[in-house]
C-alpha positions as CSV (number, residue, x, y, z in Angstrom):
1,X,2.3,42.3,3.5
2,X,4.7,39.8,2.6
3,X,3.5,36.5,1.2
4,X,5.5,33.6,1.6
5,X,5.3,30.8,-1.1
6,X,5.4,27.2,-0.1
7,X,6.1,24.0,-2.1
8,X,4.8,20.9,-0.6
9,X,6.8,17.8,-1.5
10,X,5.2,14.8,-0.4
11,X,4.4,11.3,-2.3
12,X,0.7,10.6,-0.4
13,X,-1.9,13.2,-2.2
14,X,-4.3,12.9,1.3
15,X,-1.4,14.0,3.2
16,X,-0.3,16.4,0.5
17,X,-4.0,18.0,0.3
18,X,-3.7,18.4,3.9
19,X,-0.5,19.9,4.0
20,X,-1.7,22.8,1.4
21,X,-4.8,22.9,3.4
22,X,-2.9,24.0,6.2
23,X,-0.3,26.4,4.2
24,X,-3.5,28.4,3.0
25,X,-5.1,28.7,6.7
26,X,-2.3,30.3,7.8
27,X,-2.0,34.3,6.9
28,X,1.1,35.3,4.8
29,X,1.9,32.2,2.9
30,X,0.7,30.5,0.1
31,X,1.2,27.3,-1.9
32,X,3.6,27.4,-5.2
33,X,3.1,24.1,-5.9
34,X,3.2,20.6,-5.0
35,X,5.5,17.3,-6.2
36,X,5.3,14.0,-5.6
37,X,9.0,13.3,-5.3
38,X,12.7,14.8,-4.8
39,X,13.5,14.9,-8.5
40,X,10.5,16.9,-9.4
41,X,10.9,19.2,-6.8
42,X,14.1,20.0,-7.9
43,X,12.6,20.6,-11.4
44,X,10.3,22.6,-9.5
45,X,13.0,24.9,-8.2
46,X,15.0,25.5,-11.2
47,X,11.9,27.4,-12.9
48,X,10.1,29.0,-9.5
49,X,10.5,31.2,-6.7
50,X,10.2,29.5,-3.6
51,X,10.3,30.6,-0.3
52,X,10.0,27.5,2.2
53,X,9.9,23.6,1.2
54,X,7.7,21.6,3.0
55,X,9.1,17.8,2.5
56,X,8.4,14.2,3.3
57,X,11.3,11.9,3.8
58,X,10.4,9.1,2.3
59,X,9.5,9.0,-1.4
60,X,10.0,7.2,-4.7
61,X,12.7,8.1,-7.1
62,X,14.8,10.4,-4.7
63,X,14.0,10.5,-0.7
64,X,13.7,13.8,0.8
65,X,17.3,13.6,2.4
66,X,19.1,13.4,-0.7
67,X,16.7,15.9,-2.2
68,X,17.7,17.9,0.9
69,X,21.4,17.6,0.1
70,X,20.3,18.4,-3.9
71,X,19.0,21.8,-2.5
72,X,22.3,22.6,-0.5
73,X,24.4,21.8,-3.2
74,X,22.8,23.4,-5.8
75,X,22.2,26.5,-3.4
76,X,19.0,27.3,-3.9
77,X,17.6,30.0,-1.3
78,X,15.1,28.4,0.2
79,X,14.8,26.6,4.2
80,X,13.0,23.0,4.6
81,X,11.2,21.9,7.5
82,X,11.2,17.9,7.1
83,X,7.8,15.9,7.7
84,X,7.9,12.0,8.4
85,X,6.3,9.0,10.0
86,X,9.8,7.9,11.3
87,X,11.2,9.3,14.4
88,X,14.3,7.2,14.3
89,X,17.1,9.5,15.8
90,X,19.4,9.1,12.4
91,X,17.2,10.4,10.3
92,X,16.9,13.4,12.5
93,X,20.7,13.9,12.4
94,X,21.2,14.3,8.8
95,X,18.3,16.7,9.0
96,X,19.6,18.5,11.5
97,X,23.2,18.3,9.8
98,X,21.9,19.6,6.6
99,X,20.4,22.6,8.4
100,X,16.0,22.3,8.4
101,X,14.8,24.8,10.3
102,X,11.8,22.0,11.5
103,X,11.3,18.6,12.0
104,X,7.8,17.4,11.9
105,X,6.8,13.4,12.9
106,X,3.4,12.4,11.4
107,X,0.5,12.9,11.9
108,X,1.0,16.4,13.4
109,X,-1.7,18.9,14.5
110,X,-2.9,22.0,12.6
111,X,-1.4,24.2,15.5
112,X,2.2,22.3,15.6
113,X,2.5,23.1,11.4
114,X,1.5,26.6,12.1
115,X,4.1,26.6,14.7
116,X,7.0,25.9,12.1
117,X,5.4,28.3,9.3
118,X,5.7,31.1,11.9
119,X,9.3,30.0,13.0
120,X,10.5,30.6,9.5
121,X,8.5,33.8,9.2
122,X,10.3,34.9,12.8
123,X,13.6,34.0,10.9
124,X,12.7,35.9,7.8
125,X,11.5,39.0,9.4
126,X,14.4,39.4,12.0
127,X,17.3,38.8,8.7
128,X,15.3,41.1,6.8
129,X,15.1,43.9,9.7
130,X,18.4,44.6,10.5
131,X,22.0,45.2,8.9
132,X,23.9,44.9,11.9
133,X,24.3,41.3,13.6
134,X,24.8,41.2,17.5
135,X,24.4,38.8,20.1
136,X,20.8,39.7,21.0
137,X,20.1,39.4,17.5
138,X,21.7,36.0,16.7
139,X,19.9,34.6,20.1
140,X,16.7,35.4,18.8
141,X,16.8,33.5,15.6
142,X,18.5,30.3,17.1
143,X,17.7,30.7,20.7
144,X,16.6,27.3,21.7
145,X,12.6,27.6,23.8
146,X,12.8,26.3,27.5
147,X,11.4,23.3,28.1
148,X,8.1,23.2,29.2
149,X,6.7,23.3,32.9
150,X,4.4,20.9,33.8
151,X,3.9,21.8,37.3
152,X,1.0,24.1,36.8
153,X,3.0,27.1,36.2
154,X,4.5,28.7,33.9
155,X,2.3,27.3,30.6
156,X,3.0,28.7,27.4
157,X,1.0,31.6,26.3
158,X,-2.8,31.3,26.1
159,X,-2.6,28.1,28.3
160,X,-4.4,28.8,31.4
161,X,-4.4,26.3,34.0
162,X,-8.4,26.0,34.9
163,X,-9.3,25.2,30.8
164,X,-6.5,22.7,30.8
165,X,-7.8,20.9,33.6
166,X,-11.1,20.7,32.4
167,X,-10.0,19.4,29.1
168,X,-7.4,17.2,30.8
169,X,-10.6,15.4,32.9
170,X,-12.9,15.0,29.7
171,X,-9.9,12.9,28.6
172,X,-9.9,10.8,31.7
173,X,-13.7,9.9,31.1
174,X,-13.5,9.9,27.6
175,X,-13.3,6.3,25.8
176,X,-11.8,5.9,22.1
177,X,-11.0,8.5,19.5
178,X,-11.9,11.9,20.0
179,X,-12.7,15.0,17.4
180,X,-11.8,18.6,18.5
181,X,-15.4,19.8,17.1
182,X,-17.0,17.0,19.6
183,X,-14.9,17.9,22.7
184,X,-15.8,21.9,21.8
185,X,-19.2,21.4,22.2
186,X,-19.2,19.4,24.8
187,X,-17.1,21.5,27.2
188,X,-19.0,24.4,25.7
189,X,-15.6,26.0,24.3
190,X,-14.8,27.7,21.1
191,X,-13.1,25.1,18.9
192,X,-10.2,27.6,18.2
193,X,-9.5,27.2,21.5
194,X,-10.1,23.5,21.7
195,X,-7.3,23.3,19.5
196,X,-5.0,25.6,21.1
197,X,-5.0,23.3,24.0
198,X,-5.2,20.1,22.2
199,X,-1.7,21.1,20.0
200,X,-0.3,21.6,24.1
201,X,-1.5,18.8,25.4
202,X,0.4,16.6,22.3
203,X,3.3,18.1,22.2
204,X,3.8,17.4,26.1
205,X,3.2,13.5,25.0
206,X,-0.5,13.7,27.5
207,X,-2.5,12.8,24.2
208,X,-2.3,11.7,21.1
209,X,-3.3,12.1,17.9
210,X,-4.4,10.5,14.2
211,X,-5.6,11.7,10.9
212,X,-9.3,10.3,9.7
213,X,-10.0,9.9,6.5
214,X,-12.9,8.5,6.6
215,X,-15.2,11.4,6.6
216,X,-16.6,11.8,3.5
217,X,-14.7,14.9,3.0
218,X,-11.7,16.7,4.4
219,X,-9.6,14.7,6.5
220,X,-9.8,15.8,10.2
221,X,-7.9,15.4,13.7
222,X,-8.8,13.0,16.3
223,X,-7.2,12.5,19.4
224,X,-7.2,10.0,22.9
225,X,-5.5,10.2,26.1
226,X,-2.3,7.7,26.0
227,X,-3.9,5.9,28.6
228,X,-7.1,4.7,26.4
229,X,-6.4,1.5,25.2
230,X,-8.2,-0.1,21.6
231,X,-9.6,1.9,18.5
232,X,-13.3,3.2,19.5
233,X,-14.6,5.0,16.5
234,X,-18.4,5.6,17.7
235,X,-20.1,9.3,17.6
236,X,-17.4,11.1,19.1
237,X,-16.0,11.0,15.2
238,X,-18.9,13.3,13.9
């Protein structure tokens, strides 16, 4: 099996740790390394084989931007998906212009970083498959998905419409922050699943979601419905 190896390039080591974290729970890729900033990943480069880059935008020394145009220009093989806490539209652009493949805005789920590891390993399996290039081929690697139906139909795969519900409603009666392991046990549903739905449900802008630190240990996910007001951090957290 092919193993992919990712460097993670990103100036906050909690974010960093949970970045690698996240690299190593998903099958077929592994971390080569981690910098703190644009220059030493370029460093990094020159002596390693990478695969993928995993960078933040904004860093000391060089920003990931212009370490994105060092990368082009220097043609090293390798694609970047772009992490930030900014969603202003320009720095998308120059992104986008400078060819990521992904485009991540902090703080991001588990299941939405998993999404863009498996995009690249799509991308990477289809180029490596075939020698002849046709139309069908070329749609599948930049075929943009259809938007997603909100009309009770038509969910994305392993959505179904009765689970969603229920975990829509615990929303509605739910007050502050939630954790996924809290809402799995109190729905009674695996917390693989939890997750599943809870990545769906933030990506179509129903919830939201934060990174909490203060565990005591590894960092976790918690998550309110956009129409909970204030900062309630009570038992729901454990």
């Amino acid at each position: 099996m092919t193993v992919y190896k990712v460097l993670i390039v990103e100036d906050d080591p909690m974010v960093a740790m949970i970045n690698e974290q996240y690299v190593t729970r998903t099958k077929g890729f592994t971390v080569a390394g981690s910098c703190r900033n644009g220059q030493d990943a370029i460093e990094f480069l020159e002596k390693n084989e990478v695969n993928l880059v995993i960078m933040d935008v904004f860093m000391p020394y060089m920003d990931g931007i212009e370490t994105l145009k060092q990368i082009r220009g220097r043609k090293f093989d390798v694609e970047v998906i772009m992490v930030t806490a900014a969603n202003d539209t320009p720095t998308l652009e120059q992104a986008m212009h400078l060819g990521v493949l992904d485009f991540l805005i902090k703080p991001f789920a588990f299941e939405r970083f998993q999404v863009a590891l498996e995009k690249f390993a799509s991308k990477e399996s289809f180029l490596k498959g075939t020698s002849v290039l046709n139309q069908n081929f070329i749609d599948n690697i930049i075929a943009t998905p259809a938007p997603v139906k909100k009309d009770g139909k038509g969910y994305p795969k392993g959505i179904q419409e009765k689970t969603l519900k229920n975990i829509i409603e615990y929303f509605e009666s739910a007050s502050g922050w939630q954790s996924g392991d809290f809402i799995a046990e109190k729905l009674g549903i695996s917390i693989v699943t939890v997750r599943h739905y809870l990545g769906y449900l933030v990506q179509t802008g129903q919830i939201e979601e934060t990174i909490n630190y203060e565990t005591g240990g590894r960092p976790s996910m918690l998550y309110k419905s956009k129409s909970v007001t204030g900062h309630n951090t009570d038992e729901r957290l454990s």
